[in-house]
C-alpha positions in Angstrom: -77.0 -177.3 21.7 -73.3 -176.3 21.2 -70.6 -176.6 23.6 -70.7 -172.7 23.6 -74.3 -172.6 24.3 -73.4 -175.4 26.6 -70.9 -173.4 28.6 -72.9 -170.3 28.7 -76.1 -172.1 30.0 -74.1 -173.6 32.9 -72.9 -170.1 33.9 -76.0 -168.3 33.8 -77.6 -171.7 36.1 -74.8 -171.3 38.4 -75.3 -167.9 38.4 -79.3 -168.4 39.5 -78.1 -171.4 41.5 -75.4 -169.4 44.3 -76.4 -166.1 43.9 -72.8 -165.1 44.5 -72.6 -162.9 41.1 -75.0 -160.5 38.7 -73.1 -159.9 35.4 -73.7 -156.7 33.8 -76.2 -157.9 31.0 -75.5 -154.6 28.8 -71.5 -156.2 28.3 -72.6 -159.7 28.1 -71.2 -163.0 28.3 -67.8 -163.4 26.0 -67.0 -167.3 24.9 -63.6 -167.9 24.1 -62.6 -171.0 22.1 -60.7 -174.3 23.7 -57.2 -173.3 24.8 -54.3 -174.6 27.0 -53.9 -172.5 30.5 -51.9 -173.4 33.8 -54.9 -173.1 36.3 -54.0 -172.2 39.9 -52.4 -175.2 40.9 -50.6 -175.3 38.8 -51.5 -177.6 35.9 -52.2 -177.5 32.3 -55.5 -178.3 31.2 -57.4 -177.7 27.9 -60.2 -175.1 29.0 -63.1 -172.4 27.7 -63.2 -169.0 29.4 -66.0 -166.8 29.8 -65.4 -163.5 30.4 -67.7 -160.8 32.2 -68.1 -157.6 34.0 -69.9 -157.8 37.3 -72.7 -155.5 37.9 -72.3 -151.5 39.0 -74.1 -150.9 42.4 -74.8 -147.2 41.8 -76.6 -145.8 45.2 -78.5 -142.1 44.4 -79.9 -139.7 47.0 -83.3 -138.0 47.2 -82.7 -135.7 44.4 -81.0 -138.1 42.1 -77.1 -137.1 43.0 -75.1 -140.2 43.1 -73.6 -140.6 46.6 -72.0 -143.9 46.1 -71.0 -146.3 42.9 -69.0 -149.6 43.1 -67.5 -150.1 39.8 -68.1 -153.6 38.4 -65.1 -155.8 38.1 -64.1 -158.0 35.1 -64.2 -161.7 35.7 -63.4 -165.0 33.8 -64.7 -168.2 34.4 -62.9 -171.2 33.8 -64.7 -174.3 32.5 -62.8 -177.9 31.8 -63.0 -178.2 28.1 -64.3 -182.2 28.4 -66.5 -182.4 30.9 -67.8 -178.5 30.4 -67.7 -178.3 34.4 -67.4 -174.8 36.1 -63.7 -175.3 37.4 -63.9 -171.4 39.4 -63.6 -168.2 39.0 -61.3 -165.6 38.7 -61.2 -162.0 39.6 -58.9 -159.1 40.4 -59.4 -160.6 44.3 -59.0 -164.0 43.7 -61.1 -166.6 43.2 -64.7 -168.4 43.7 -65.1 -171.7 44.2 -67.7 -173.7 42.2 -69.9 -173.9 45.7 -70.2 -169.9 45.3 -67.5 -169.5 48.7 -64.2 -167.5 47.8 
């Protein structure tokens, strides 16, 4: 296995694993190569990110009207580019911890 099928793999088990997050499966899961980022406190540290799209929760009434819809919101998870751990994720709220808490 590769370290992108690596990296994907352990974000669809976490995924399974807190039940936190549903990613829209229609968008996918998008692998970026090994780069240098400053995480959140404030280090350097070679990483992959995954980017996604959270699931819509679209709510319909009796005759099929929409009566409420929660756009899905884009995320990126951060992954330690030697060890291939989930470091967290981030999103347009902040961020989720590797134990699924925020």
């Amino acid at each position: 296995m590769n370290t992108k099928e690596q990296v994907i793999e352990n974000l669809k088990s976490w995924f399974k694993k807190t039940n936190v997050l549903t990613y829209d499966k229609d968008i996918g899961l998008n692998y970026r190569e090994k780069e240098l980022k400053g995480l959140r406190d404030g280090s350097e540290k070679e990483v992959f990110i995954v980017s996604f799209k959270t699931e819509s929760d679209i709510e319909f009434n009796e005759n099929g009207e929409i009566t409420s819809l929660f756009e899905g919101m884009y995320c990126f998870a951060y992954f330690d580019a030697e060890t291939l751990e989930l470091l967290y994720i981030m999103k347009k709220a902040g961020y989720i911890e590797v134990d699924g808490s925020y």
